[in-house]
N, C-alpha and C positions, 0 to 999 in steps of 0.2 A: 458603181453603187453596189454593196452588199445587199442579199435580199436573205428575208428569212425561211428556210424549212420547217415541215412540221417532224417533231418529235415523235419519234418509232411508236405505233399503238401498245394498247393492252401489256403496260409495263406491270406486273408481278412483284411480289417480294422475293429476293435470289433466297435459295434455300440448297445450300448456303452461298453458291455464287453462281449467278446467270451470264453469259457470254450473249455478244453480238457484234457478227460483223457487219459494218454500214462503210458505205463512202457518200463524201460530202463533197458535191462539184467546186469549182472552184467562183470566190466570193460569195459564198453561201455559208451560213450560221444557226446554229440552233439558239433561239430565245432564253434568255435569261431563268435560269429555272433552279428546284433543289429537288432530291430526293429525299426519300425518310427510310436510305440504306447510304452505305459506301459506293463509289464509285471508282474504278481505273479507267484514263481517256492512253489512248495510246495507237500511235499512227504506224503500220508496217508499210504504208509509203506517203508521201508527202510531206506536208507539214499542218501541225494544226495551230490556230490561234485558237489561247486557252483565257479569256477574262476570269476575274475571282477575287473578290474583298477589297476593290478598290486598284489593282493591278492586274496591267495584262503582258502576255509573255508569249512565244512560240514556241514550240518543241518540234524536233527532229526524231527519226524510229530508231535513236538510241536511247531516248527518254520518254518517261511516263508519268502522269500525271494525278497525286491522289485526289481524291475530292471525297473528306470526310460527311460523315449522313448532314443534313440540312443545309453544308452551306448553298448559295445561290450563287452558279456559274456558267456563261456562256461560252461556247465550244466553234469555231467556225475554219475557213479555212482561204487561203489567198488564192493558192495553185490547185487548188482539189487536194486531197488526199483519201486513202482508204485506211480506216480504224477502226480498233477494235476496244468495246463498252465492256468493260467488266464490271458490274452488280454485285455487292460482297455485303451479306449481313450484318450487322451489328456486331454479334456474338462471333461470327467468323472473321471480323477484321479487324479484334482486340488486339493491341498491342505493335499495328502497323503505325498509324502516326494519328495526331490528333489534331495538328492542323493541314491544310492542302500541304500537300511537298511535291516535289519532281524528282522524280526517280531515273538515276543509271538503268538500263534495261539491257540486261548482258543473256549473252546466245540463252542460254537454259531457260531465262524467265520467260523470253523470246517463245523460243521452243513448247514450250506448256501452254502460252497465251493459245497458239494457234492450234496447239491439240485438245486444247477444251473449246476452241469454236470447232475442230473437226468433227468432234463427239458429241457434241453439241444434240439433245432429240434423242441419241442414239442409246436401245435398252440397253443397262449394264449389272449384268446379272452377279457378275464376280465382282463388283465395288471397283472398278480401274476409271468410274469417273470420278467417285467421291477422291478414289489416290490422287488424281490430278490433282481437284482442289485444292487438295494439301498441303501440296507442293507449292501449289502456285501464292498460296498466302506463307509456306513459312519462305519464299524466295520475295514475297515483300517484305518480310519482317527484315528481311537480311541487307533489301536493298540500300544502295549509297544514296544518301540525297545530295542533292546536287545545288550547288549555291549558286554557281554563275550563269542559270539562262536568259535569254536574250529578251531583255523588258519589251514592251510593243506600246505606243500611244494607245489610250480608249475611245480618241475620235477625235474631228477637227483635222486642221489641213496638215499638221505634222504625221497621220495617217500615213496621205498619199506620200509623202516625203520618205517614210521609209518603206511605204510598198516599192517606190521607186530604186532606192538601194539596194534594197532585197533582190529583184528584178537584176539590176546592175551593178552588183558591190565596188563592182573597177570606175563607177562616174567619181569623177574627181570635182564637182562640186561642192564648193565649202559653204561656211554662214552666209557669208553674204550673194554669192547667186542663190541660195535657195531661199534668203530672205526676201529679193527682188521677185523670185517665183513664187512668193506666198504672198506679197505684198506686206513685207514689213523689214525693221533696220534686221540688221544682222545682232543686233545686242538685243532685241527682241526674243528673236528666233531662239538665242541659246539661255535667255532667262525661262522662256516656254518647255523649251525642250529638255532642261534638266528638270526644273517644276513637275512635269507630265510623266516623265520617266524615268525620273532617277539619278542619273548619267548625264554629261555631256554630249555632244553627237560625236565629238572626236571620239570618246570614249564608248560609246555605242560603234560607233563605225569598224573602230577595232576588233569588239567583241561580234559585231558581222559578220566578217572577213575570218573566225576562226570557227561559229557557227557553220557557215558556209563551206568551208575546209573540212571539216569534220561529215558535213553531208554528201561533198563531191567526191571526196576518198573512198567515202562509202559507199559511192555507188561508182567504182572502180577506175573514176581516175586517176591519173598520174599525178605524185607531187609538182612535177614542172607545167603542167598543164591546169592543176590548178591553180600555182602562184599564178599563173596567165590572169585564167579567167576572174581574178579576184583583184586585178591590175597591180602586182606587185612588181618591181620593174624587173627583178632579179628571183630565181628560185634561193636565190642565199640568203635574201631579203624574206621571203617568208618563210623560210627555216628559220630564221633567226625571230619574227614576230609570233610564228608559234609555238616555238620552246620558251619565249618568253612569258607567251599567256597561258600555255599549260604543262608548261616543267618537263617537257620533252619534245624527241624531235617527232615532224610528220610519221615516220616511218614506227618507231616507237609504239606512237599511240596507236595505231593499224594494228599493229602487230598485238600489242597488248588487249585489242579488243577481240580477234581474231580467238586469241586462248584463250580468253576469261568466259 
């Protein structure tokens, strides 16, 4: 069971952007809510489930997540994670986006996030926090959004179905066991599960499994050791499923994140 957290006190207007770092244990969420500023949700470890306007999605600490002033969005998390809340004014978050997006988050924006929570309180007599700022908004101006992240069920037992996956990307359970394990046919299950999320599960499973690869690379393992962990039966097999889903190979895309 999820349970819910309360909501960091004595929230401010950012003038012009407020930083804060929190961690969120793991299956714990913060309540459905909006602000009357901008928001950036964005995890430097874990992962976060991000709900918003009718869909929900996870992101990994290569993405980021806008949330323009009022809409209403809840923030939670499976594993724990630790993230950082950016608060960005109105007048100071012209011309970033005008509805939610998720954002590429490449080393530099990266870099600022965490040196405007370091300075964070701290006087600044020469203006080197307002420079942050600066930066830090025109580096979202600049950012990529990103179309393909990983939808998430809003609730009900397809839920546990993909914490399960998540958990275990290499179970090799299809429709119909995991229809047997939710009690229902298997043509249920995947009229359910594209209804709810968009996608088929094959087609979410895929996009799992490159999800997943993109997190484990990142946290410094091996391509052959991920194609393992992600049950691929061949490391050639997942070379070849992940140039397929993002137009290069493992190695490539390491490399390409490493300079950018």
């Amino acid at each position: 069971m999820w349970e819910p957290v309360e909501a960091p006190p004595g929230l401010a207007p950012p003038r012009p952007i407020t930083v804060r770092a929190q961690r969120i244990p793991p299956r714990r969420f913060f309540a459905e809510h909006a602000h009357a500023w901008h928001q950036i949700v964005y995890a430097t470890s874990g992962v976060l489930t991000v709900a918003v306007e009718g869909r929900s999605f996870v992101i990994s600490p290569e993405q980021a997540v806008w949330l323009p002033t009022g809409v209403r969005h809840r923030v939670g998390s499976l594993l724990g994670a630790e993230f950082r809340s950016l608060w960005i004014s109105d007048d100071a978050g012209r011309g970033v986006a005008e509805l939610p997006t998720v954002f590429a988050v490449r080393p530099l924006l990266r870099a600022l996030i965490l040196e405007a929570v370091a300075i964070d309180g701290q006087e600044s007599r020469d203006g080197y926090a307002d420079r942050v700022s600066v930066l830090i908004i025109d580096q979202l101006r600049r950012a990529r959004p990103l179309p393909g992240t990983l939808p998430w069920p809003r609730g009900g037992p397809l839920v546990g179905l993909c914490e399960a996956l998540y958990a275990d990307p290499a179970d090799p359970r299809g429709t119909d066991d995991w229809g047997r394990e939710l009690g229902m046919s298997a043509r249920t299950l995947a009229r359910r599960f594209e209804g709810d999320v968009g996608m088929s599960l094959r087609s979410w499973r895929r996009r799992l499994r490159l999800f997943k690869a993109v997190e484990l690379m990142g946290g410094g393992m091996t391509v052959t050791k991920t194609a393992m962990q992600l049950g691929y039966g061949s490391t050639s097999a997942f070379v070849f499923a992940f140039r397929t889903g993002m137009g290069c190979s493992p190695q490539a895309y390491m490399r390409e994140q490493e300079t950018e």
